[in-house]
N, CA, C and O atoms as a DFTB+ gen file, in Angstrom:
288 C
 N C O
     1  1      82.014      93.937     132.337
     2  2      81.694      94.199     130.949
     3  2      82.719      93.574     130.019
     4  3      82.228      92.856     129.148
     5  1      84.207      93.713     130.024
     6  2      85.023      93.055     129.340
     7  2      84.719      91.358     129.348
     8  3      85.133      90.772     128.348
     9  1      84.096      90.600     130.294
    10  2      83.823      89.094     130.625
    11  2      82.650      89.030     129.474
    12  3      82.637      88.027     128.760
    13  1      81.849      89.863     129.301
    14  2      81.043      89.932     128.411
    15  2      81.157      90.470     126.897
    16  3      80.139      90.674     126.235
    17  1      82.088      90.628     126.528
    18  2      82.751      91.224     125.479
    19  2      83.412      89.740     124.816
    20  3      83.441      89.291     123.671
    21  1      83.962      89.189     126.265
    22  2      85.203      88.223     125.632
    23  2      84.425      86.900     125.041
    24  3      84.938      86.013     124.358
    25  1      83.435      86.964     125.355
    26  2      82.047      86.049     125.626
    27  2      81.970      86.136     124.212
    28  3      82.670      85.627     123.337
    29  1      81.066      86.818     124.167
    30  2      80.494      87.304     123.152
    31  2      81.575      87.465     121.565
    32  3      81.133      87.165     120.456
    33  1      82.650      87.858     121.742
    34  2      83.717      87.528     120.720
    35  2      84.333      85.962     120.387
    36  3      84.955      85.648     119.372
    37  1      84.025      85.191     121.387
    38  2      84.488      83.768     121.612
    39  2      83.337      82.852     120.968
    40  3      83.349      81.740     120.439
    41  1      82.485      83.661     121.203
    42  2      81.364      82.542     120.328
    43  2      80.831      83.277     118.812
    44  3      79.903      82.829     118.140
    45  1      81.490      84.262     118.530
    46  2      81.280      84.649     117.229
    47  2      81.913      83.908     115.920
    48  3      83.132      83.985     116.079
    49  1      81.618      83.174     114.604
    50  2      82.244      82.687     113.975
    51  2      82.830      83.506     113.062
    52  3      82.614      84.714     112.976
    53  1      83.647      82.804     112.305
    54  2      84.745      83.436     111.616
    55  2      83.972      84.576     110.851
    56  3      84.025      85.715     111.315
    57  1      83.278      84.332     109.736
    58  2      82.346      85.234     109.039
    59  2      82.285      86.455     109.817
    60  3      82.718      87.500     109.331
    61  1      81.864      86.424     110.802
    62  2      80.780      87.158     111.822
    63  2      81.856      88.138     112.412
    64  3      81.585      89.338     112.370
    65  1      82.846      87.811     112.864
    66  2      84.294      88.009     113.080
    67  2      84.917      88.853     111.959
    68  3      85.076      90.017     112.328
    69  1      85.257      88.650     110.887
    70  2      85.563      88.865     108.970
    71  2      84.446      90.561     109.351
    72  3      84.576      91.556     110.064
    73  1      83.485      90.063     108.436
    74  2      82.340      91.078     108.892
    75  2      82.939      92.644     109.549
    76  3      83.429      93.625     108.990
    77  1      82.631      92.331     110.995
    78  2      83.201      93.146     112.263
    79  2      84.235      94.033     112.143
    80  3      84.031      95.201     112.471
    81  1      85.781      93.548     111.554
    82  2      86.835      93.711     111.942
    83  2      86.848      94.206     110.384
    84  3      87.665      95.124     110.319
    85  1      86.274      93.962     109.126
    86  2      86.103      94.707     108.114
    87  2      85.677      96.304     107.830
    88  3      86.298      97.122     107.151
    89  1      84.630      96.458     108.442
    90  2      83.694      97.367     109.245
    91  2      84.554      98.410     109.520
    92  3      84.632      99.373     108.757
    93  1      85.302      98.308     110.676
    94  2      85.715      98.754     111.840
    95  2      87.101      99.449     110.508
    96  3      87.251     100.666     110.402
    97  1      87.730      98.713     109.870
    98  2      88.622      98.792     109.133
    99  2      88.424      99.887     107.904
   100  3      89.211     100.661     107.359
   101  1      87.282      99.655     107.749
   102  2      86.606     100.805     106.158
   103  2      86.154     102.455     107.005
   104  3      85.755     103.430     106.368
   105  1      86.344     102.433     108.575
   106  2      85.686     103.255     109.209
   107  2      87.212     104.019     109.058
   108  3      87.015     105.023     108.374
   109  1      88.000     103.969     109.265
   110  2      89.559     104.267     109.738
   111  2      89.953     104.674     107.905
   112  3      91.020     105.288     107.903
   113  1      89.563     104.553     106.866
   114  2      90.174     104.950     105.725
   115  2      89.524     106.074     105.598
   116  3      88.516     106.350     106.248
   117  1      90.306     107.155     104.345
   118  2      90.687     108.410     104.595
   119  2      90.123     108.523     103.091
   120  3      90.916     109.075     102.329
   121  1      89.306     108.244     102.704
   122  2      88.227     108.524     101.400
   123  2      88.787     109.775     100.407
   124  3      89.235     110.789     100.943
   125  1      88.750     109.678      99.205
   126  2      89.085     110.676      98.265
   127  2      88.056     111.516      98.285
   128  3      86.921     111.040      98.235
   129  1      88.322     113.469      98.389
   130  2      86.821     114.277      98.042
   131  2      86.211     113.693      96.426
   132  3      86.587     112.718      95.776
   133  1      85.464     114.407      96.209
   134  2      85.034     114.026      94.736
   135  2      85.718     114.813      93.644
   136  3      85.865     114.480      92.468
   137  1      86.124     115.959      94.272
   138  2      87.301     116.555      93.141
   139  2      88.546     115.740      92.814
   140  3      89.026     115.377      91.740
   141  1      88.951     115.551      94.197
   142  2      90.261     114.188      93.901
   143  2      89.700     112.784      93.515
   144  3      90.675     112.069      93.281
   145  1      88.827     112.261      93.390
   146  2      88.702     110.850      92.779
   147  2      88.237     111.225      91.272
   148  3      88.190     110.337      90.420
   149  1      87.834     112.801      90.915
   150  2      87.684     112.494      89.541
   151  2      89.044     112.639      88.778
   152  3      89.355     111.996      87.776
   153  1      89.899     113.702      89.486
   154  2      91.224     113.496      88.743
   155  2      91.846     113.201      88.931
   156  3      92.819     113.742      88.406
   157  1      92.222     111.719      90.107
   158  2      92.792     111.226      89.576
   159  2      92.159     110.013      88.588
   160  3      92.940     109.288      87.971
   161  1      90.675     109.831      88.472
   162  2      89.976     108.791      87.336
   163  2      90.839     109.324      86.010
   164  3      91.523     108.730      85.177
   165  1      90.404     111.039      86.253
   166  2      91.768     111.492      84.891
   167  2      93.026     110.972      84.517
   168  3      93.459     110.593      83.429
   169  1      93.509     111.033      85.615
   170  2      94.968     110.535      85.487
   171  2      95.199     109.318      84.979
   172  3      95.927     109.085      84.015
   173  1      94.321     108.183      85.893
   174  2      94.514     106.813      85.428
   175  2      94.175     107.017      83.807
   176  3      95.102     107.032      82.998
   177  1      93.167     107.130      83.499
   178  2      92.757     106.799      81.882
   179  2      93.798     107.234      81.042
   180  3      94.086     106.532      80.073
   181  1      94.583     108.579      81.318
   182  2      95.096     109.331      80.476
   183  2      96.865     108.554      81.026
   184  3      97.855     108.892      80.376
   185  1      96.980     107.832      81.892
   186  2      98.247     106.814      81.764
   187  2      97.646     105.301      81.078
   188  3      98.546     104.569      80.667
   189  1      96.708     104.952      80.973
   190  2      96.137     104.050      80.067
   191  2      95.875     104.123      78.637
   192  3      95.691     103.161      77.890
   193  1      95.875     105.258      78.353
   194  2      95.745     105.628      77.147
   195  2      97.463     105.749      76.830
   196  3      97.853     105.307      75.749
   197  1      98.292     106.247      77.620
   198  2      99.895     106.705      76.977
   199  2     100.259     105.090      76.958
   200  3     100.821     104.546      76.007
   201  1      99.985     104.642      77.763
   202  2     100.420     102.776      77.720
   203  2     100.054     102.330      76.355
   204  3     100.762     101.915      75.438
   205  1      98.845     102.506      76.437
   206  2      98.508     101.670      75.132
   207  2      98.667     102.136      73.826
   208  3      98.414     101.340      72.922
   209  1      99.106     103.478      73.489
   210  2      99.748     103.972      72.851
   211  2     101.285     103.165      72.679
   212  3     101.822     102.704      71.672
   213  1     101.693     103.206      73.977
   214  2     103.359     102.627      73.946
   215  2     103.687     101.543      73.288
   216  3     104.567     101.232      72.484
   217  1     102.073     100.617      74.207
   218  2     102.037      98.820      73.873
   219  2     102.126      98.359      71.951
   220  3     102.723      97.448      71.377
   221  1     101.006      99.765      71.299
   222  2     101.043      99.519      70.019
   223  2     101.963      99.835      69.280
   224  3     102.271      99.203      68.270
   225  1     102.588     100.974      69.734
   226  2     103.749     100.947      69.043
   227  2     104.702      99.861      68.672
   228  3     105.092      99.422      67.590
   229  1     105.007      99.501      70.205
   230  2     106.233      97.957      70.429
   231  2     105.540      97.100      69.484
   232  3     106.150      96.662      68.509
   233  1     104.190      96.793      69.708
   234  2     104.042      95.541      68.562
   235  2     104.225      95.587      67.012
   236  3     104.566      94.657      66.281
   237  1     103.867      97.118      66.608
   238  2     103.857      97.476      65.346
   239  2     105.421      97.368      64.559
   240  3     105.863      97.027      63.462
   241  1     105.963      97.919      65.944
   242  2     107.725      98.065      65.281
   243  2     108.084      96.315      65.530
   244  3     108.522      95.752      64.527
   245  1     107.977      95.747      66.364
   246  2     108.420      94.237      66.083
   247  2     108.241      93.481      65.355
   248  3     109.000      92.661      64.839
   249  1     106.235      93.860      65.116
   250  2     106.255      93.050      63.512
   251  2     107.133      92.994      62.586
   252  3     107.700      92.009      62.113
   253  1     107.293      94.805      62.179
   254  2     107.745      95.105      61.428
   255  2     109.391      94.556      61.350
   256  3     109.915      94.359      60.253
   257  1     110.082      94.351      62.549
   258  2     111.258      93.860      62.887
   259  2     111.574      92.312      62.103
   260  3     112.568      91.962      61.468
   261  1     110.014      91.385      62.502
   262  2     110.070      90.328      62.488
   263  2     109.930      89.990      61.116
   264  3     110.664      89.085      60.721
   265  1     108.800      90.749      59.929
   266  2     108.917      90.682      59.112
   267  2     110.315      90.794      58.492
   268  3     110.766      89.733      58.059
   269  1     110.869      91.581      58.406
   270  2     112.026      92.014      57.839
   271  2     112.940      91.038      57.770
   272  3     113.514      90.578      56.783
   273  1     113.034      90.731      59.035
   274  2     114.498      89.335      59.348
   275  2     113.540      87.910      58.353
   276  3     113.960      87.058      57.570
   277  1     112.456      88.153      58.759
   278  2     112.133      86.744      58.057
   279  2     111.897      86.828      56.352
   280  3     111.668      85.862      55.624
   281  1     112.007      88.108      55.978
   282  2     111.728      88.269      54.381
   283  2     110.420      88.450      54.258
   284  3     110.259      88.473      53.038
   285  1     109.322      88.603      54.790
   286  2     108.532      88.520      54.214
   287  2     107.785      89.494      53.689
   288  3     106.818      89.217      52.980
């Protein structure tokens, strides 16, 4: 049976191979329940939201920086 295994893996192409060993790979991960993938969806947005909070700030105060030094 292994002679036939090795066979059979030896004439499989890469794709086909890719495929297989993908498979086999998504079988072995450890999936979030649906209570944990919604909070942490919470989490992410609500650190996307404090970011972009942060991001506008920095630009607002640099303008304001840049204006200043340049007079305008």
């Amino acid at each position: 049976m292994a002679e036939k295994d090795k066979k059979v893996r030896n004439s499989e192409n890469a794709i086909q191979r890719y495929i297989r060993e993908t498979t086999g790979e998504l079988r072995k991960v450890n999936w979030p329940t649906w209570p944990e993938a919604r909070r942490l969806t919470g989490l992410v947005l609500l650190v996307m939201v404090i970011v972009g909070v942060f991001l506008w700030g920095v630009d607002v105060a640099s303008g304001a920086l840049i204006d200043l030094v340049l007079g305008i």
